[in-house]
N, C-alpha and C positions, 0 to 999 in steps of 0.2 A: 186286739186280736189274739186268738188260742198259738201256741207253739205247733207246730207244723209236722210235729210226730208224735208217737202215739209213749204213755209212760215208759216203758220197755225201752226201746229206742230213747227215749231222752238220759237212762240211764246209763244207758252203755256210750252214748253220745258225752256225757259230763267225766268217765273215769278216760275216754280216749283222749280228752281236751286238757285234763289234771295231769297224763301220762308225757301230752306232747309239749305242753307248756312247763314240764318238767325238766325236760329235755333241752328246751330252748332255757330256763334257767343257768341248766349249769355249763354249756359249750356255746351262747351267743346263738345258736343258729337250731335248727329241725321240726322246727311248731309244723311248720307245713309238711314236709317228707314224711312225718311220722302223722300226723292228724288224717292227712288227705284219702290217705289206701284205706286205713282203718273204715273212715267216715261212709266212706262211697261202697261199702257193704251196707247200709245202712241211709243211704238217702242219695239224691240225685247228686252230681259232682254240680252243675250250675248253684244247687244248694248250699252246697258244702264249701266254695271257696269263697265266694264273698262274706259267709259267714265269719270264717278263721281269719277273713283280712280285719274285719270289726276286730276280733281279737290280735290280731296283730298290732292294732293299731295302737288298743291298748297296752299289751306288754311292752313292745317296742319303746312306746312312750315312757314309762315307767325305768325300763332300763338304762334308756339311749342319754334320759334326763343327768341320769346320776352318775353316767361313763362319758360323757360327752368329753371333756380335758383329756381323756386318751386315745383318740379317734386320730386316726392318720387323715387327715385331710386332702393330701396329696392322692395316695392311691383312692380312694373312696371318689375323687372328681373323678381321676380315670376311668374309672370303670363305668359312673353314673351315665353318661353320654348315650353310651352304647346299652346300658340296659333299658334306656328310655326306648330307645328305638326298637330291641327287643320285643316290649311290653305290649306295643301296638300293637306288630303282629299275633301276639298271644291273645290277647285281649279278644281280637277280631276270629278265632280258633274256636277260643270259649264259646261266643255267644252264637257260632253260626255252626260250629261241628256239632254232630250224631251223639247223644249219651255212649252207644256204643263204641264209635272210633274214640272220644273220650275215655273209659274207661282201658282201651288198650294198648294208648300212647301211655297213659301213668303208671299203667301198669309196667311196661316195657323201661319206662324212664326208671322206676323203683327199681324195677332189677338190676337196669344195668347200673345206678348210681350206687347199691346196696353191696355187690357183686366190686366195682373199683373201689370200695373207700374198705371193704374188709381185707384186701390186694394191698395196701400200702404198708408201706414198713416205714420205720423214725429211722434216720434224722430226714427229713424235707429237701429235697433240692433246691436252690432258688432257681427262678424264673425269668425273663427278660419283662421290660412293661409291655409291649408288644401284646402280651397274653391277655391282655386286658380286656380287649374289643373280641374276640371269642369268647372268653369269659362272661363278661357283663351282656353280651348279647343274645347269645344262647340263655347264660340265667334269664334276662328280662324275658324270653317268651315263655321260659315255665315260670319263673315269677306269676308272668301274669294267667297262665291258665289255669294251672296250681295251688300256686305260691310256695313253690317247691324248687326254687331259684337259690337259696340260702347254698346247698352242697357245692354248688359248680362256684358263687363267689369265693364260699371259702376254700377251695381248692386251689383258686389263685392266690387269692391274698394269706394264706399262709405260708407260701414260697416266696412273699416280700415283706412280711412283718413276723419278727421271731420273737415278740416279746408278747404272751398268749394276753396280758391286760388289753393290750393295743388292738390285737385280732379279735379277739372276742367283743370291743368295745367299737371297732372300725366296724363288725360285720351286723351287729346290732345296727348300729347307727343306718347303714346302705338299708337293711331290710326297712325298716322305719320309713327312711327318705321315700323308697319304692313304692311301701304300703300308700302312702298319700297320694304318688302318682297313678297306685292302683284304683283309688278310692275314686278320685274321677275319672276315670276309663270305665268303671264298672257304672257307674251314676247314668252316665250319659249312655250306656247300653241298655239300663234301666231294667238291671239284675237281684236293683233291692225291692223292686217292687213285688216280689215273689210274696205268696201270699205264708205271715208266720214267720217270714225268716227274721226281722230284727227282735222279735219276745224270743225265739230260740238262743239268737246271739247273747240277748240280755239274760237269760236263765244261765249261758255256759260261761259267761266272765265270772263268776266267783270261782268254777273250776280253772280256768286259768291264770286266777290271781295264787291260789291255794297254789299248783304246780309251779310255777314261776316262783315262788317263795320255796317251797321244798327246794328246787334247785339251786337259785342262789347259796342257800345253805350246806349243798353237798356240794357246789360247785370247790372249795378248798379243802375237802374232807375226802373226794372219790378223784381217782386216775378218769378225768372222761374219754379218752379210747377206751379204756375197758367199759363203759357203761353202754357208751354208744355201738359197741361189738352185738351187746345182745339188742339191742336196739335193730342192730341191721338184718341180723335172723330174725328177727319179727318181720319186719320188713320185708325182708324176700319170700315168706311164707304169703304174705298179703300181697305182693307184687302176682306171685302165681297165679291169687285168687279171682285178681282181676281181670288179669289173661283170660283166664279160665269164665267167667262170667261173659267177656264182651265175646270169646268164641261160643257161648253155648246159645246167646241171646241176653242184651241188659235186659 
């Protein structure tokens, strides 16, 4: 089968997948926050996120393989429980919500998540485990409608793990764990059957092998708060845009 958009769009489609998998490189976590707003200028959101889970599923693997001996075990069960139970309800959002209330929930979710993470200032508070089940539950529903669940885990789990090998290698691993429980949630919604969508996915993994590689490599080279700052002004310009679409008409 053909790819499911037309050259143009598969262009712009390949440098947003290279930009976001760049991202997720060097801080463990943002393929989705930054892929998803970009994407959804440019193609249906039902399209755009099982797509980026194919990809996820990929890098994830790739990453989670080689960081596995630094993953907190402990917090990562805690939170997993409740992001399952999240997911379901996200899952069931996705396949039965409006493209347009779609597009205005992620939009609203980009701003506000864009909006709190450029508001933070070092050093982190710790946290109670408590935070866990808001955390992991709230992420599991954008996880699963998303896959834009990464920002809210790591907002916890880095008020309980100070050593960034460990967080970055814990948050990989959870996104990873999720993808797979995403992967049949979506199956059994029967959202791969979209017509083009796995030649699209299969065209955009080499740009997300390329980005995921850039990033590893800047990952001990660049401050990632500073990288991820202009990241989040992108971001909230694209948050705007999607407000602005699902008000005007998707």
């Amino acid at each position: 089968m053909l790819p499911a958009l037309p050259p143009e769009a598969l262009l712009a489609s390949a440098a947003i997948i290279t930009l976001a998998y760049g991202v997720f490189g060097l801080t463990g976590f943002g393929a989705g926050i930054v892929a998803l707003p970009l994407l959804a200028q440019i193609m249906p959101i039902r399209f755009a996120v099982p797509m980026i889970l194919l990809l996820d599923l990929l890098a994830g693997g790739l990453l989670g393989l080689r960081q596995r001996r630094f993953v907190d075990r402990g917090e990562m069960l805690r939170l997993l429980p409740f992001a399952a139970a999240g997911m379901l309800v996200g899952a069931t959002v996705l396949a039965q919500a409006p493209q347009r209330a779609l597009l205005l929930l992620l939009g609203g979710f980009v701003i506000a998540v864009t909006v709190w993470s450029l508001s933070q200032r070092q050093p982190l508070r710790p946290v109670s485990p408590r935070w866990a089940w808001p955390a992991g539950a709230v992420g599991g529903v954008f996880t699963a409608m998303f896959g834009t669940g990464g920002p809210l885990y790591t907002a916890y789990l880095a008020r309980r793990i100070t050593d960034k090998h460990r967080l970055r290698a814990t948050i990989v691993t959870l996104i990873f764990v999720a993808a797979i429980a995403r992967l049949a949630l979506f199956l059994l919604l029967g959202l791969y059957a979209q017509p083009g969508l796995l030649v699209t996915a299969a065209l955009m993994a080499p740009c997300a092998l390329v980005g995921l590689a850039l990033g590893g490599r800047l990952h001990a080279r660049l401050p990632a708060p500073r990288v991820l700052q202009v990241v989040w002004g992108l971001l909230l310009v694209s948050g705007c845009g999607l407000i602005l679409r699902s008000t005007l008409g998707a």
